[in-house]
C-alpha positions as CSV (number, residue, x, y, z in Angstrom):
1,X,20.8,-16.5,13.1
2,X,19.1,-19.5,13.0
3,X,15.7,-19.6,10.6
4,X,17.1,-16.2,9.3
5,X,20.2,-16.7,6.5
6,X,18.9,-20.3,6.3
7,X,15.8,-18.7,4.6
8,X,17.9,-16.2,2.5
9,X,20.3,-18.9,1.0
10,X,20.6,-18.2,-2.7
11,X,21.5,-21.5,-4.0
12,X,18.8,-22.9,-2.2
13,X,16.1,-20.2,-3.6
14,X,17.2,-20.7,-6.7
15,X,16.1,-24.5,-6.5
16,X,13.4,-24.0,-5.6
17,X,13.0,-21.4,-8.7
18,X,14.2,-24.2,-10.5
19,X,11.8,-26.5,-9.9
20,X,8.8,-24.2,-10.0
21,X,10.0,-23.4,-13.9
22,X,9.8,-27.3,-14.6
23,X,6.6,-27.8,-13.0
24,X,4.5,-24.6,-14.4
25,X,2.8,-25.6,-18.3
26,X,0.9,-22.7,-18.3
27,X,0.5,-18.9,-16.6
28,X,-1.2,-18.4,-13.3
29,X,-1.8,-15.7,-11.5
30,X,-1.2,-15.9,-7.8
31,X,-1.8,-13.2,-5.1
32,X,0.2,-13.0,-2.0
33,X,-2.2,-11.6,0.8
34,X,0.6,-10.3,3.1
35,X,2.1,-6.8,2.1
36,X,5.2,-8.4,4.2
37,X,5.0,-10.9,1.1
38,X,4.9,-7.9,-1.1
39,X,7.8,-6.0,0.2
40,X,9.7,-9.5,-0.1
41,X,8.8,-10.5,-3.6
42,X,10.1,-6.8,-4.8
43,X,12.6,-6.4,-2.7
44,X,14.1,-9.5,-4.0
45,X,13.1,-9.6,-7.1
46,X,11.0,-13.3,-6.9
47,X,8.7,-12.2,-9.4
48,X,11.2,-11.1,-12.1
49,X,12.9,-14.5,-11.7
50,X,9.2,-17.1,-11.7
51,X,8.3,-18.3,-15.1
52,X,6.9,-16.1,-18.0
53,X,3.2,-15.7,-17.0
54,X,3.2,-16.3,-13.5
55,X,2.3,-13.1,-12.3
56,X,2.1,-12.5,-8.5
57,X,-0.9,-10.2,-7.6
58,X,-0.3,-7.8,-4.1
59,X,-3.5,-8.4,-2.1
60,X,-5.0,-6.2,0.7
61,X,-2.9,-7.4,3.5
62,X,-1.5,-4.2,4.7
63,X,-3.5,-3.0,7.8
64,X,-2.5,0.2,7.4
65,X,-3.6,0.5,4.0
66,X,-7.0,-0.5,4.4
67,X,-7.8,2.0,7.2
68,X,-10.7,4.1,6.0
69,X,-9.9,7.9,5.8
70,X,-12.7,8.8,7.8
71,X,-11.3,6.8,10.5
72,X,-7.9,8.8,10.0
73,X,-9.9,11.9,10.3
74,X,-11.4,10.8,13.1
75,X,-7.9,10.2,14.8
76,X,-7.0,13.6,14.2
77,X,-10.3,15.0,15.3
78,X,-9.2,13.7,18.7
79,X,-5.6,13.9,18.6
80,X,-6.3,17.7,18.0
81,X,-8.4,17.9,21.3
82,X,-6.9,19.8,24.6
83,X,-5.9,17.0,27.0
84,X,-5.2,14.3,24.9
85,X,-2.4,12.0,23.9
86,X,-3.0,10.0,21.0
87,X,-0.9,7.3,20.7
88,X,-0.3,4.8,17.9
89,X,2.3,2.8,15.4
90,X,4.8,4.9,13.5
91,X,3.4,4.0,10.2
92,X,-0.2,5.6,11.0
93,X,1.6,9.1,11.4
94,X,2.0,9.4,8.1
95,X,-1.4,8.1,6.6
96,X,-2.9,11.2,4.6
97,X,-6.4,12.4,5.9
98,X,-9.1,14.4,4.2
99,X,-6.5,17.3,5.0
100,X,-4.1,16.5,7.2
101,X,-1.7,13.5,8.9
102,X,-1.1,12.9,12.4
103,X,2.3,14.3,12.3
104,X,0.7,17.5,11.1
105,X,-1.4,17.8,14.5
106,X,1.9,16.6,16.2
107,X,3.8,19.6,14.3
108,X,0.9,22.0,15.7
109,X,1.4,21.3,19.1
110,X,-0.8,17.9,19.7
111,X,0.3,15.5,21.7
112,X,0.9,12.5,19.4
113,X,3.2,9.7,20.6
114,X,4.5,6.2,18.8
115,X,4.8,3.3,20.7
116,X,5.9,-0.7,20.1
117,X,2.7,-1.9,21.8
118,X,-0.3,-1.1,23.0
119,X,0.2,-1.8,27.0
120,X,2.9,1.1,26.9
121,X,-0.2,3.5,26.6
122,X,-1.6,1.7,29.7
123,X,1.4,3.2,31.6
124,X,1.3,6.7,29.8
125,X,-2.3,6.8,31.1
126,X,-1.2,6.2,34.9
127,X,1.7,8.4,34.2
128,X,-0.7,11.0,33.3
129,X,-4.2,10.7,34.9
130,X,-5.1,14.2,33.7
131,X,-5.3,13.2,30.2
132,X,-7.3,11.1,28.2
133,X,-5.0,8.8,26.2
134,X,-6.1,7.1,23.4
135,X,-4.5,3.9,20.8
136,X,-5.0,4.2,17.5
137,X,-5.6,0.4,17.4
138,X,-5.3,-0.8,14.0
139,X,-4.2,-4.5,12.6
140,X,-5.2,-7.8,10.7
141,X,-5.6,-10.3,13.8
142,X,-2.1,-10.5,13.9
143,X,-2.1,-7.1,16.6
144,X,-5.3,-8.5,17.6
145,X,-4.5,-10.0,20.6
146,X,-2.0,-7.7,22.7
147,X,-4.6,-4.8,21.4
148,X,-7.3,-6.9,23.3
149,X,-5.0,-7.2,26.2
150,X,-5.0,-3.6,26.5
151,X,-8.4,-2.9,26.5
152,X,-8.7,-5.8,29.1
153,X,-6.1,-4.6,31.3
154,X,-7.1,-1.2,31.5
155,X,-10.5,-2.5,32.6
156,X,-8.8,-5.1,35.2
157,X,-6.7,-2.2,36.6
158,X,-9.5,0.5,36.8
159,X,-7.5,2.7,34.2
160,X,-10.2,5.6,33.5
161,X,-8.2,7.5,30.9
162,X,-7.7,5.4,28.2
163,X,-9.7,4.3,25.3
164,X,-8.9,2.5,21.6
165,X,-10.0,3.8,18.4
166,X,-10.3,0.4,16.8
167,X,-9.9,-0.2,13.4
168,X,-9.2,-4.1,13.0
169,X,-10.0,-6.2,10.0
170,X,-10.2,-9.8,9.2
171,X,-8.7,-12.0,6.2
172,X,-11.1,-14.2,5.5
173,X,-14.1,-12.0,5.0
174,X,-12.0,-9.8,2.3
175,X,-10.8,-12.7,0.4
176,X,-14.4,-13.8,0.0
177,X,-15.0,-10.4,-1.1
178,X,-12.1,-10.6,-3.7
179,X,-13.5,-14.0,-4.7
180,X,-16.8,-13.2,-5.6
181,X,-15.7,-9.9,-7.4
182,X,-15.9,-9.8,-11.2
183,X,-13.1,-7.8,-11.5
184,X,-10.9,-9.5,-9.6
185,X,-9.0,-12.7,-11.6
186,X,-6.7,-14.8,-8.6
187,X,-6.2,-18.5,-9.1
188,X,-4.4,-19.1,-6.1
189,X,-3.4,-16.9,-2.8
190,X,-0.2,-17.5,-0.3
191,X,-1.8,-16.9,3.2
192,X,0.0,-14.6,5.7
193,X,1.9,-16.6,7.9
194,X,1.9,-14.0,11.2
195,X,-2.0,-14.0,10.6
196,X,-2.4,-17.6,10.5
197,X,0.0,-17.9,13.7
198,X,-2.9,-16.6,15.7
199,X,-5.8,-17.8,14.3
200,X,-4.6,-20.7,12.7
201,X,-6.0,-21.8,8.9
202,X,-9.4,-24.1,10.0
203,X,-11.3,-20.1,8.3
204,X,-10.1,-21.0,5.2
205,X,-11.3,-24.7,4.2
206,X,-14.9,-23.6,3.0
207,X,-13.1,-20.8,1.1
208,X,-11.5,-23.4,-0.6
209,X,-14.3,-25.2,-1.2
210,X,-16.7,-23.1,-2.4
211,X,-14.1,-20.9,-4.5
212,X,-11.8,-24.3,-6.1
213,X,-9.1,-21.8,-5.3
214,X,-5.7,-23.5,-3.8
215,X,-4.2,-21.7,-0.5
216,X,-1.2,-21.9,1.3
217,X,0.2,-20.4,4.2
218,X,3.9,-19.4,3.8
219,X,6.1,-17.0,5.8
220,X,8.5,-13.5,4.5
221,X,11.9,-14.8,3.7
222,X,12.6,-16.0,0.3
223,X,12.6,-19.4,1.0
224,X,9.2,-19.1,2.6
225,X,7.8,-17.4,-0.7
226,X,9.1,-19.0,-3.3
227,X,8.1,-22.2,-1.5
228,X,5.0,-21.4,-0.8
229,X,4.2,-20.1,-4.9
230,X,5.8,-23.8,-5.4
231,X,2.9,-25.7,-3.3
232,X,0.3,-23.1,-4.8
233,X,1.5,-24.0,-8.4
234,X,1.5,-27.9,-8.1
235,X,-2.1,-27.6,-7.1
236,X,-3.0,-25.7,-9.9
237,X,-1.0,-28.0,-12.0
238,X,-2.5,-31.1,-10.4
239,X,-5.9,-29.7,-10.9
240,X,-6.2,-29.5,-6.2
241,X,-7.7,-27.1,-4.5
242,X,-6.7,-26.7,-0.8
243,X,-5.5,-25.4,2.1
244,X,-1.6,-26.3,2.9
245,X,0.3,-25.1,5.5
246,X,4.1,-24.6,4.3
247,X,5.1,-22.6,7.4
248,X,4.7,-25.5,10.0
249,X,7.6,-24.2,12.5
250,X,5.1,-21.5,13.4
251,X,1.6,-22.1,12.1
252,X,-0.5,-25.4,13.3
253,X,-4.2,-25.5,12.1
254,X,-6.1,-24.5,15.3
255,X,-4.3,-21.2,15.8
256,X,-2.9,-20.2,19.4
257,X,-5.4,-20.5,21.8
258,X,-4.7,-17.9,24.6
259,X,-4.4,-15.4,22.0
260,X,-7.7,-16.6,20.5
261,X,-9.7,-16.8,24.1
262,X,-8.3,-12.8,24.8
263,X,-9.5,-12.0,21.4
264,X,-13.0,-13.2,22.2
265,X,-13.4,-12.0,25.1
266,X,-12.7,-8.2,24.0
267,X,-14.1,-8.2,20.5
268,X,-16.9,-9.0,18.8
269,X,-17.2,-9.3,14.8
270,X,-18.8,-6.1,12.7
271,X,-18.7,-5.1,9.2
272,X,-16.1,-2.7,8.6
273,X,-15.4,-0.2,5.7
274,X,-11.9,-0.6,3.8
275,X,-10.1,1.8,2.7
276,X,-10.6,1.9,-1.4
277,X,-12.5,-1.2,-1.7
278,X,-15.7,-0.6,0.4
279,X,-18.0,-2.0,3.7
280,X,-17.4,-6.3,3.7
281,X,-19.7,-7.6,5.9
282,X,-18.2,-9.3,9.1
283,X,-14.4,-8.1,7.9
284,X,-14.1,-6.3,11.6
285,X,-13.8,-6.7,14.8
286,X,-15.6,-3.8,17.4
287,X,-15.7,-4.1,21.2
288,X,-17.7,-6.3,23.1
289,X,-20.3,-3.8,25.1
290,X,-18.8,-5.2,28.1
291,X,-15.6,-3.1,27.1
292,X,-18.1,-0.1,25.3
293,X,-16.3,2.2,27.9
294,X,-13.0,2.2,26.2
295,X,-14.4,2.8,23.0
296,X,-12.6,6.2,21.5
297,X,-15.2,6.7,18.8
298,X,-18.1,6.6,21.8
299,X,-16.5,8.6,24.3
300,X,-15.1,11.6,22.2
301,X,-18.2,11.0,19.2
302,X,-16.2,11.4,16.1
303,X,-18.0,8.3,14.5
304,X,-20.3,11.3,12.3
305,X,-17.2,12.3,10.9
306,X,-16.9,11.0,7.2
307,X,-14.8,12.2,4.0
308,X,-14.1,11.0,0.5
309,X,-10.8,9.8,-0.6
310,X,-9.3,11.7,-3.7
311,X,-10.4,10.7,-7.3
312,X,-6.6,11.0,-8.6
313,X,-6.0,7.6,-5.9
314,X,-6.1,4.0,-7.1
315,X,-5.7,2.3,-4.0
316,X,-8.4,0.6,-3.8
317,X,-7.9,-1.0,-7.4
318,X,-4.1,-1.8,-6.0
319,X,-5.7,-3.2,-3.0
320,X,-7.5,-5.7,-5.0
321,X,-5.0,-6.6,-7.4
322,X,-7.0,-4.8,-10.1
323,X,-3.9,-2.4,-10.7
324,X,-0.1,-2.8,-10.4
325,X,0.6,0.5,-8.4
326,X,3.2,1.3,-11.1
327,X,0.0,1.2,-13.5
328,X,-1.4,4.3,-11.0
329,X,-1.7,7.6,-13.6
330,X,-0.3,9.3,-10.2
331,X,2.4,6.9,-9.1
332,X,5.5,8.3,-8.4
333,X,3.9,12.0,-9.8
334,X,0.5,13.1,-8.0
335,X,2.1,10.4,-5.7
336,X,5.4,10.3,-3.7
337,X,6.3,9.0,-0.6
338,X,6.5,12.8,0.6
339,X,3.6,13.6,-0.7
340,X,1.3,10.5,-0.7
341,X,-2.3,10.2,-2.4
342,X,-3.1,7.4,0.0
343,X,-1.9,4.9,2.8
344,X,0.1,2.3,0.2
345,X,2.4,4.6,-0.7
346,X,3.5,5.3,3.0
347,X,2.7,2.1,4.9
348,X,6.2,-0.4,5.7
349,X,3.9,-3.0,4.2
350,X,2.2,-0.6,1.2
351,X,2.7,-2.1,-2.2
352,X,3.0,1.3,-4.0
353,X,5.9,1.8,-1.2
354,X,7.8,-1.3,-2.2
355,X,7.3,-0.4,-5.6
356,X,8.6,3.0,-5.3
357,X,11.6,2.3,-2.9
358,X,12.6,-0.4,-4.7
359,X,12.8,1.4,-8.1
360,X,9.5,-0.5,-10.3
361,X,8.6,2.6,-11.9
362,X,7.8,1.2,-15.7
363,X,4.6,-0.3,-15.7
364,X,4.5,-4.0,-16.3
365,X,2.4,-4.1,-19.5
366,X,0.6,-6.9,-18.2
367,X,-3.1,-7.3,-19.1
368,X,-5.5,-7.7,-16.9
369,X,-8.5,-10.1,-18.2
């Protein structure tokens, strides 16, 4: 249990609570990228318990979230095909199309299968060289790299019959986006920890520097957060602005390197459309053309396919940290986790999900400037 109930110790978070009360002279407003961080900070109540006017923002670090309905729609499209198997993470089952969710096309007869990674579906495909099968390949870079493997594998192993829908997005890119938006008001940001243990922090220094906005890296448990809000907070107290890494036992600067190397040698960057929030130049990764044949969206040309979110959805105002989900008009209405509007309120990591499951249904009153 080691670097699990260490992390969870009471007295020892409430220290650290402690100490960021006697440190903070004034509110701040932090946002934690992760929607792991989200789920943590609700679940155990770390924002009720920081200082009056330190407010923690949920950011757009729930993969799942961020997939563009067209892309969802485009999933289905194929799943819905003869001859297919479409194969992806539990969560994406459940993300609402234009007009249906994969679990729909799975109660209809399709053939649509969850799996715990990506090289299982290299083994469905041999299993069943008749089919096409197809991985709804979705993540932050965290999933990057056994995703690449796939794709890489299937190639290495002459695999014909299998193919990714890809659907990755990139960190850095959106936080520049959040940065430079005029509607968005975050003085500091806690960095995803998993993220950072693949590609390492070294993205984030010119962030840092261009925006004067302090960032630190920092894990799930609630020792990890609340430490992590304390390192954000004494920069902003001391006037700093930098990049600190307060999960050392798994994050060093540079990143992991196999991961990295796999990662570019499959994919490439691309601008990529997110989900409520809109196209961010160089926020995506696509295949290389060396790998073009196991592109899903090529091979079975859905990539025409678009759609329009619903207008009663503010998902892409809680994706930014505009809105508190509980401030949604259709939270917990319009908006259930049977009935969802959108990903958040669906996804493990969905802040509208934490929000709900965890019983935050009074708004919080707080202003936004």
């Amino acid at each position: 249990m080691k670097h699990l109930t260490e992390y969870r110790d009471g007295a020892r978070v409430r220290e650290v609570l402690d100490d960021i009360q006697r440190i903070t002279t004034r509110p701040w407003r932090l946002m934690e990228v992760c929607g792991g961080q989200t789920h943590s900070i609700i679940r155990n109540g770390i924002d009720q318990l920081l200082p009056p006017g330190v407010e923690m923002i949920h950011g757009p670090g729930c993969p799942v979230c961020v997939t563009p309905q067209e892309l969802i729609d485009q999933a289905i499209a194929i799943a819905s095909l003869p001859d297919t198997i479409m194969v992806s993470f539990g969560d994406m089952l459940r993300v609402p199309g234009s007009r249906k969710d994969l679990f729909q096309v799975r109660a209809e007869g399709g053939d649509v299968r969850v799996v715990y990674s990506p090289l299982e579906c290299l083994k469905i495909a041999q299993d069943n060289p008749q089919k096409e099968v197809v991985f709804f390949g979705v993540g932050f870079e965290t999933t990057a790299p056994a995703n690449a493997t796939a794709v890489f594998q299937a190639r290495q192993l002459g695999i014909p019959n299998f193919s990714m829908l890809v659907s990755h997005v990139r960190v850095p890119p959106v936080l520049d986006a959040l940065l430079s938006a005029p509607d968005v008001h975050v003085q500091g940001f806690l960095l995803a920890g998993h993220v950072c243990a693949v590609m390492g922090f070294w993205e984030y220094h010119p962030l840092v520097a261009r925006y004067r906005v302090p960032m630190v890296v920092t894990g799930f448990e609630p020792l990890d957060v609340v430490h992590g809000i304390r390192m954000c907070i004494r920069q902003l107290e001391e006037g700093r602005a930098e990049v600190e890494n307060a999960y050392p036992r798994v994050v060093v600067e540079d990143g992991n390197r196999p991961a990295l190397a796999i990662i570019n040698e499959v994919f490439e960057a691309c601008d990529r459309n997110w989900r409520g929030i809109g196209t961010i130049p160089g926020s995506g990764w696509q295949l290389r053309p060396a790998y073009a044949l196991y592109d899903a969206a090529r091979r079975f040309a859905v990539s025409h396919i678009q759609t329009q979110e619903s207008p009663l959805c503010r998902a892409g105002d809680v994706l930014k940290g505009v809105l508190k989900p509980n401030e949604c008009p259709a939270f917990g209405k319009e908006c259930t986790p049977r009935k969802p509007l959108g990903a958040p309120m669906v996804s493990s990591e969905g802040a509208c999900a934490a929000y709900y499951n965890f019983g935050r249904f009074e708004a919080s009153g707080v202003q936004q400037n």
